[in-house]
N, C-alpha and C positions, 0 to 999 in steps of 0.2 A: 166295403168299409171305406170310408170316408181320412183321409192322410193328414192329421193334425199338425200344422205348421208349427215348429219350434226355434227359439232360438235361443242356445241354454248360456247360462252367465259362465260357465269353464269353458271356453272356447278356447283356444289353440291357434295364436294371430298368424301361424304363418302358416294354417291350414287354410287351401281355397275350400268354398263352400259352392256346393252346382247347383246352376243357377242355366235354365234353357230358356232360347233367344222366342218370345210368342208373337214379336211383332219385329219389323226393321221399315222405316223411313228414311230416303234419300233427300236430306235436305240443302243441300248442295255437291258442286261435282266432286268436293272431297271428304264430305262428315255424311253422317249418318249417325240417325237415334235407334237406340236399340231399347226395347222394352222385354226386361228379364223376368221372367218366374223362378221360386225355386222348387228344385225336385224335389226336396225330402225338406229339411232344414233351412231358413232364413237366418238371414243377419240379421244385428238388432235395427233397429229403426234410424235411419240418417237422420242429420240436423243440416238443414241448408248451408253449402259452403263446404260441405265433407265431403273424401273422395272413397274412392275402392279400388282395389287393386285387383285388374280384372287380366285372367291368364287364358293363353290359347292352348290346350294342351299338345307340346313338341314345338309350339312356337316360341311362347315366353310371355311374359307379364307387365304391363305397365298403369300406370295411374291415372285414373277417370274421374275427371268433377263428378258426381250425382247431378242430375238435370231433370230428375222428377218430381211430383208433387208431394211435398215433406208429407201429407195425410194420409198417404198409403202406405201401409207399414212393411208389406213382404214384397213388395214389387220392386225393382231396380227400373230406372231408366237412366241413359246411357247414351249421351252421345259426343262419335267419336270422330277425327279428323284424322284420314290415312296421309300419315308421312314417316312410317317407316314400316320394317314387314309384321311387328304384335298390330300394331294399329292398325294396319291394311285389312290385315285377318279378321280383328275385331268388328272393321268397319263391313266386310263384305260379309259376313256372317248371316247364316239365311234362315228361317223361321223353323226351330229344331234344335236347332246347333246348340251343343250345351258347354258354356263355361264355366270356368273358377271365378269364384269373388271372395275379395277378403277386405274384411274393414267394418264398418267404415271406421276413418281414420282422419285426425286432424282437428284444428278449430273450426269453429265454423262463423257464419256472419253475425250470430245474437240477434235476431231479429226482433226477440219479444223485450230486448232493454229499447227498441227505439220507438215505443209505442208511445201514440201522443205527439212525435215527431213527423217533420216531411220526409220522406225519401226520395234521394236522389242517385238511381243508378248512370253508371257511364260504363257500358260495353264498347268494346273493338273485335268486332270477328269471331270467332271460336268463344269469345270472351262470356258470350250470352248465356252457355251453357250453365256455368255454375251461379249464374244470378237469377236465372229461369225460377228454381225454388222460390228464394226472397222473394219474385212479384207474384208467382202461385199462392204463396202462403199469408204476404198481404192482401191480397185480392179475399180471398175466401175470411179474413176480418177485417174486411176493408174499413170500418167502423173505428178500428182502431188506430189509424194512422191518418198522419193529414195530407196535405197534395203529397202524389207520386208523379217523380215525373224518371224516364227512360230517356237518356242520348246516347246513342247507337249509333256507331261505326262499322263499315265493310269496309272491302278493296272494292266491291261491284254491287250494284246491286242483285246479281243473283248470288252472289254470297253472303248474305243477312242471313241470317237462320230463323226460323219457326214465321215466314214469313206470314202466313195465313190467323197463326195467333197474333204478332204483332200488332196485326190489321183489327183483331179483335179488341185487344186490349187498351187501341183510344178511346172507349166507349168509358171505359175507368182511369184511363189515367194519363199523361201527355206526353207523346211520343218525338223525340226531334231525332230525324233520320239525316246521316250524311255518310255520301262514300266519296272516294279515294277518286276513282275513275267513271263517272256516269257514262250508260250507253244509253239508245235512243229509246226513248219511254219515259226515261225517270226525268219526275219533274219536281225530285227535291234538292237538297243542297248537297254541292260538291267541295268538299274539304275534308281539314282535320275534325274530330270531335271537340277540340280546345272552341271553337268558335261557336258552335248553338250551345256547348256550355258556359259560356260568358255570358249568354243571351239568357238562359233559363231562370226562369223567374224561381228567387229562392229569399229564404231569411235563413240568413246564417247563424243565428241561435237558436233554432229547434231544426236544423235541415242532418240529418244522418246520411253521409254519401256511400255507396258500396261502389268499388271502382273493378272491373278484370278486363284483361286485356293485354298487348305486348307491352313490356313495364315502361319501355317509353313515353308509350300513351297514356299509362298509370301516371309517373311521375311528374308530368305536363298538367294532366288533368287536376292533380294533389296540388299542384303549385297555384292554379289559375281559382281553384278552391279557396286558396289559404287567403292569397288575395284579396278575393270576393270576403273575406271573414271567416269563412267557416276551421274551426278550431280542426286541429292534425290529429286530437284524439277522433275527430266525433266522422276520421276519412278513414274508412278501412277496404283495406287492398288482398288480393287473395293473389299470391305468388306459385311462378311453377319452375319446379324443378325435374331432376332427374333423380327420381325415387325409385328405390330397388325394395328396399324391405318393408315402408310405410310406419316405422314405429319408431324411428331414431336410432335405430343400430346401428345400420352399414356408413354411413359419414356420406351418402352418394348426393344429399339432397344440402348438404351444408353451404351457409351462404351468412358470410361472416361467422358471426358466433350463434347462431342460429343453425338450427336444424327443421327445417320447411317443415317435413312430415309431421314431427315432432311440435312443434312451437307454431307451425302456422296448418294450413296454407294463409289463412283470412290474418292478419295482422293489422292494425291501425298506422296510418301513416307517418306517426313519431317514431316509431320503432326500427323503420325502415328507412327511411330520407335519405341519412346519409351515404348508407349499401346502397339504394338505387344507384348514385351516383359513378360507382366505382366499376370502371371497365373488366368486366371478363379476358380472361386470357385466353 
């Protein structure tokens, strides 16, 4: 008998749901994509920019962009960057392994308000992950949106993530690569991402920006934006925090008067300007 996937509307947010690892990709010497099935029961369907709250059992739990393709509705993918010991486990996790997921949770980017619109992403690093969806999901109705263009930050270049899609995707859309530190081979540009994005060809009254990355890079990127014209509603930024519960209970992800899990992660960059500014303790 054949195991009819469900995923019922009374669900119980701070039950994890099992979810077994069918694939893992090492895409640099510290992340890894993890592509999930589930055993019995699925979550309901993400929205690009959503995360989940993925647990090791006896290790512990923390919060993952979604980085798969929004059209697949039971699948998770999953990828994760080992820097501390949930994420290490997460990241080394070997085809079998079965975890907890719960979610998904949070805003996400809207992508279907930008249609008719140019897009303009700005990754740094890890950052690719949660914007991965938005270019999946424009890609597959490419017909609705006008130029895309990607500027993409590493520290190296073998730190880029999904490098081989990348490669695929200037076929659709305009790719401007820079890293931190070049070694021998790369023969693109060496800097911040503030500079091909000054350069990127845009019109600031139909251009919708999605920004993720270390906020510094965000708030840089936001300002060199604002400059160029493009309005602070139409920059939206996906923030990260230190989330414990994913639904605005525990106060762990609070950041000003905001509660990340809860109100963001994706917020627009009126919302946020000022908090960028303000030094953590």
């Amino acid at each position: 008998m054949t195991e009819t996937l469900t995923h019922p509307e009374t669900r119980d947010p701070m039950l994890p749901t099992r979810y077994t690892v069918v694939d893992r990709v090492v895409e640099t010497r510290d992340s890894a994509t993890l592509t999930l099935a589930p055993v019995a029961e699925s979550l309901p369907r993400f929205r690009p920019g959503q995360f989940t709250m993925i647990s090791v059992p006896g290790v512990g739990e923390i919060a993952v962009s979604i980085s798969g393709d929004p059209r697949y509705e039971h699948i998770l993918v999953q990828t994760v960057r080992a820097v501390g010991a949930v994420s290490q486990a997460i990241h080394d996790a070997a085809p079998g392994t079965v975890l907890g997921a719960r979610g998904p949770f949070g805003t996400d980017w809207d992508l279907p308000s930008a249609a008719g619109a140019d897009l303009l992403l700005v990754a740094g690093g890890i950052g690719l992950a949660p914007l991965r969806p938005v270019l999946l999901g424009a890609l597959a109705c490419r017909a609705r949106y006008g130029r895309i263009t990607l500027v993409l930050g590493a520290r190296t270049p073998a730190e880029i993530l999904y490098r081989e899609q990348v490669r695929s995707w200037t076929e659709d859309l305009s790719v401007m690569s820079t890293v931190d530190h070049p070694t021998p081979g790369w023969h693109g540009r060496a800097g911040l991402v503030t500079a091909p994005l000054a350069e990127a060809e845009l019109d600031p009254a139909c251009t919708v920006a999605f920004l993720c990355g270390p906020e510094v890079m965000m708030r840089f990127s936001a300002e060199c934006l604002l400059e160029r014209g493009v309005p602070a509603q139409r920059i939206r930024l996906s923030l990260e925090r230190n989330m414990k519960c994913g639904i605005g209970l525990c106060g762990h992800c609070q950041f000003g008067p905001l509660l990340v899990c809860r109100d963001g992660p994706v917020l627009h960059y009126g919302q946020v300007a000022d908090l960028l500014t303000v030094k953590e303790l």
